[in-house]
DRENPA-3360 file (N, C-alpha, C; in nm, 2 decimals, always signed):
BEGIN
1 = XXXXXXXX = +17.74/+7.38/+9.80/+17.81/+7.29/+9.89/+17.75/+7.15/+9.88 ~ +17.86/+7.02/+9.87/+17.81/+6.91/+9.84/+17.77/+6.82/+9.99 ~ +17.67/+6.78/+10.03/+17.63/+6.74/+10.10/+17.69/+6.57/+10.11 ~ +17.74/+6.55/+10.23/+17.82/+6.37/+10.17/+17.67/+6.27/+10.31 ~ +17.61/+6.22/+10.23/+17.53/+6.08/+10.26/+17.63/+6.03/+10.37 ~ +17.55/+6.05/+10.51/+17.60/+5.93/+10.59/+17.45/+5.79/+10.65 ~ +17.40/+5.78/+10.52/+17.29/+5.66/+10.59/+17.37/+5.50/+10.56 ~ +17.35/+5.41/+10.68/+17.43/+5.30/+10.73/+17.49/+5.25/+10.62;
9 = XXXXXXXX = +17.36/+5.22/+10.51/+17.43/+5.14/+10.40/+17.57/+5.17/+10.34 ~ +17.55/+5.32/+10.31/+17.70/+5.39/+10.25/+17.77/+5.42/+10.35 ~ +17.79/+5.40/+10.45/+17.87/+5.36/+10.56/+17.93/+5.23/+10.55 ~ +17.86/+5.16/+10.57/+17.90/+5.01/+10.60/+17.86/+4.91/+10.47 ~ +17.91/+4.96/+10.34/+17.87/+4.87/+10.24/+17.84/+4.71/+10.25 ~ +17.92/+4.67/+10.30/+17.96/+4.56/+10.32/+17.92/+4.48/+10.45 ~ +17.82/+4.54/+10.52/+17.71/+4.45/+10.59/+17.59/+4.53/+10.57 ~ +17.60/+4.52/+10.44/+17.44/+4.53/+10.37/+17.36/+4.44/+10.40;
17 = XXXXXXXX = +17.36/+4.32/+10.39/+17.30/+4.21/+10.41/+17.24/+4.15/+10.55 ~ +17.39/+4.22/+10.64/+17.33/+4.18/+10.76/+17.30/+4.29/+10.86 ~ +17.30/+4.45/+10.79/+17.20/+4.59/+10.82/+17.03/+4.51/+10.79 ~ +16.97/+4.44/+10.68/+16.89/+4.41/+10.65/+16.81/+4.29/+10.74 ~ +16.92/+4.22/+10.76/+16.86/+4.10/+10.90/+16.85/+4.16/+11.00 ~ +16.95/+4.19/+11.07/+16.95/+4.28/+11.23/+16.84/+4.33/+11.17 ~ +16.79/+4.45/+11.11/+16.64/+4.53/+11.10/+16.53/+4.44/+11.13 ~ +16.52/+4.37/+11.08/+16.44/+4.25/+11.06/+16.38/+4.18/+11.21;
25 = XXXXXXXX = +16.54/+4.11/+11.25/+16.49/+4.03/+11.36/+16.55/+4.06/+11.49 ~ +16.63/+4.18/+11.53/+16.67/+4.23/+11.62/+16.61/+4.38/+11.67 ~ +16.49/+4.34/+11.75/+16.45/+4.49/+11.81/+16.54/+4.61/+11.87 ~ +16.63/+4.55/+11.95/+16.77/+4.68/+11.97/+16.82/+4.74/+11.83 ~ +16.89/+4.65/+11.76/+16.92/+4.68/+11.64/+16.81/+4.79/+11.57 ~ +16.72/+4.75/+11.54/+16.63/+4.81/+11.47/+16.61/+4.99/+11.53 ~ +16.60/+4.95/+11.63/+16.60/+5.10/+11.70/+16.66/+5.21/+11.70 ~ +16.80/+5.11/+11.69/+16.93/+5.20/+11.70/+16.93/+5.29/+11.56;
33 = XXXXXXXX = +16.92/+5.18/+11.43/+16.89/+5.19/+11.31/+16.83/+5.31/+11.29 ~ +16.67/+5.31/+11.35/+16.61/+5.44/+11.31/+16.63/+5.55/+11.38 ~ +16.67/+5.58/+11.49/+16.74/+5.68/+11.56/+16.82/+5.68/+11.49 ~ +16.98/+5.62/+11.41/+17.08/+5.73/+11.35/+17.00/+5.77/+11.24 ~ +16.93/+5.70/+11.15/+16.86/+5.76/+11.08/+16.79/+5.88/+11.05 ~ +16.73/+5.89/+11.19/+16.69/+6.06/+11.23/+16.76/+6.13/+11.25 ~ +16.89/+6.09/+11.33/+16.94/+6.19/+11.38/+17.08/+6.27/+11.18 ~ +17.06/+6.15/+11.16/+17.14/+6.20/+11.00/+17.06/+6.30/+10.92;
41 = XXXXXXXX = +16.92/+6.25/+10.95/+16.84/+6.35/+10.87/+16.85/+6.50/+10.93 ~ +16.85/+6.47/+11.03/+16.87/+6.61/+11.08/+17.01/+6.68/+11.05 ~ +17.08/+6.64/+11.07/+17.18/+6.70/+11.02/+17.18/+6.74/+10.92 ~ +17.17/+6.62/+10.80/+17.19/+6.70/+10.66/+17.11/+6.83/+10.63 ~ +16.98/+6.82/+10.74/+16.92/+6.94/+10.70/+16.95/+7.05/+10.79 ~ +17.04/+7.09/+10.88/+17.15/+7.13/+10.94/+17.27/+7.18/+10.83 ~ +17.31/+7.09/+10.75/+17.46/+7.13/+10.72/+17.41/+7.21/+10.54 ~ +17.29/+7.18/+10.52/+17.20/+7.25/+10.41/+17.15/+7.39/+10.43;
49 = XXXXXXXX = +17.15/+7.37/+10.57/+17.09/+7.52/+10.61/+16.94/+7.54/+10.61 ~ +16.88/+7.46/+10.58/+16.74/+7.45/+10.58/+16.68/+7.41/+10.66 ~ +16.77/+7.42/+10.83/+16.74/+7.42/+10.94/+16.84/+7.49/+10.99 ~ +16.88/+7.64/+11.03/+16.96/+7.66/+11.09/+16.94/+7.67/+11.19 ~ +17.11/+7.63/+11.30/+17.11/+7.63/+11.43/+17.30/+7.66/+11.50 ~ +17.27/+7.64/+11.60/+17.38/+7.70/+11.66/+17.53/+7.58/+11.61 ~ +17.61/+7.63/+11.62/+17.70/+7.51/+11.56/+17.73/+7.42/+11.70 ~ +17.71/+7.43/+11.80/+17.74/+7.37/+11.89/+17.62/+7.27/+11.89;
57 = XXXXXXXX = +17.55/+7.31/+11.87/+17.39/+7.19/+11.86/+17.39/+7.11/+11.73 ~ +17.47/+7.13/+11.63/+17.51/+7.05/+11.52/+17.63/+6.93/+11.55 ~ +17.72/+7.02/+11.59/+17.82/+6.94/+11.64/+17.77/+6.78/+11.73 ~ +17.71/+6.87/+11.84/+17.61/+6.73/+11.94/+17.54/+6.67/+11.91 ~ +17.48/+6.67/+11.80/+17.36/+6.58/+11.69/+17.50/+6.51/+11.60 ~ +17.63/+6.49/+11.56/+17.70/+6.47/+11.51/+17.79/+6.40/+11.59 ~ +17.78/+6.41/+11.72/+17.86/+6.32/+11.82/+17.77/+6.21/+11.85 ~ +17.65/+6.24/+11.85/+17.51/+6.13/+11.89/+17.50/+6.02/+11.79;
65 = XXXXXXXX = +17.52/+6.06/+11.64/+17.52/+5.98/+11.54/+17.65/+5.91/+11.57 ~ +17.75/+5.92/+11.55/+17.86/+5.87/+11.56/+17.86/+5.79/+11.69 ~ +17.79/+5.81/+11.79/+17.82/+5.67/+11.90/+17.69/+5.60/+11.86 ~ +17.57/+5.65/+11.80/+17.49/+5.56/+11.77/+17.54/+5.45/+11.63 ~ +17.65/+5.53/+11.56/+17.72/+5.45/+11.49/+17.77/+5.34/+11.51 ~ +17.87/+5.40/+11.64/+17.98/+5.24/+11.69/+17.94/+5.14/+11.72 ~ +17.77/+5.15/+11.79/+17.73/+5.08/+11.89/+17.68/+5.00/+11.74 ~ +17.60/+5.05/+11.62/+17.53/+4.95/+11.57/+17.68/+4.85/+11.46;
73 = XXXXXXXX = +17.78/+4.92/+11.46/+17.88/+4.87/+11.38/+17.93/+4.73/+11.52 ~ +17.95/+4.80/+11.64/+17.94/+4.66/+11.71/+17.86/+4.58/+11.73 ~ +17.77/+4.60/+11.71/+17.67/+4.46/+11.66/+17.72/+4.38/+11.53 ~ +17.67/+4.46/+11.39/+17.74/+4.40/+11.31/+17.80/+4.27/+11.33 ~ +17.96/+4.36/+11.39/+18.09/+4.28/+11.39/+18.06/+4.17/+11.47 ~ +17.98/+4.18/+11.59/+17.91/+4.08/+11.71/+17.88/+3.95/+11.56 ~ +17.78/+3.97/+11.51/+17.71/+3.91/+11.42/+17.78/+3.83/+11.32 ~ +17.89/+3.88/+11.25/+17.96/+3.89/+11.12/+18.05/+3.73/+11.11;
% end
């Protein structure tokens, strides 16, 4: 089973530049940053099976990333 990468960059190709500044000089930002970052890790090791768990507790680690998503994609766009 192919595992599909959701870390921000391959998300959001195209505010590569300003994923790298918000990190930088925006402490909310940055935070947000490393929380979906965890919360992706976990999953992938979730949907690998090299952590199994209930699927409803995948699912909710998968709704968490996705609003920690929108929120950092609205910055971004705030920014852009």
């Amino acid at each position: 089973m192919s595992i599909e990468h959701h870390d921000l960059v391959h998300e959001l190709p195209e505010y590569r530049e300003q994923i790298h500044t918000l990190k930088m000089n925006d402490a909310h930002f940055s935070k947000l940053f490393d929380e979906y970052h965890d919360v992706t890790k976990k999953v992938e090791r979730m949907e690998t099976e090299a952590e199994p768990v209930a699927t409803h507790t995948e699912e909710e680690l998968k709704l968490k990333r996705l609003h920690l998503k929108d929120q950092l994609y609205a910055m971004l766009r705030a920014t852009a």
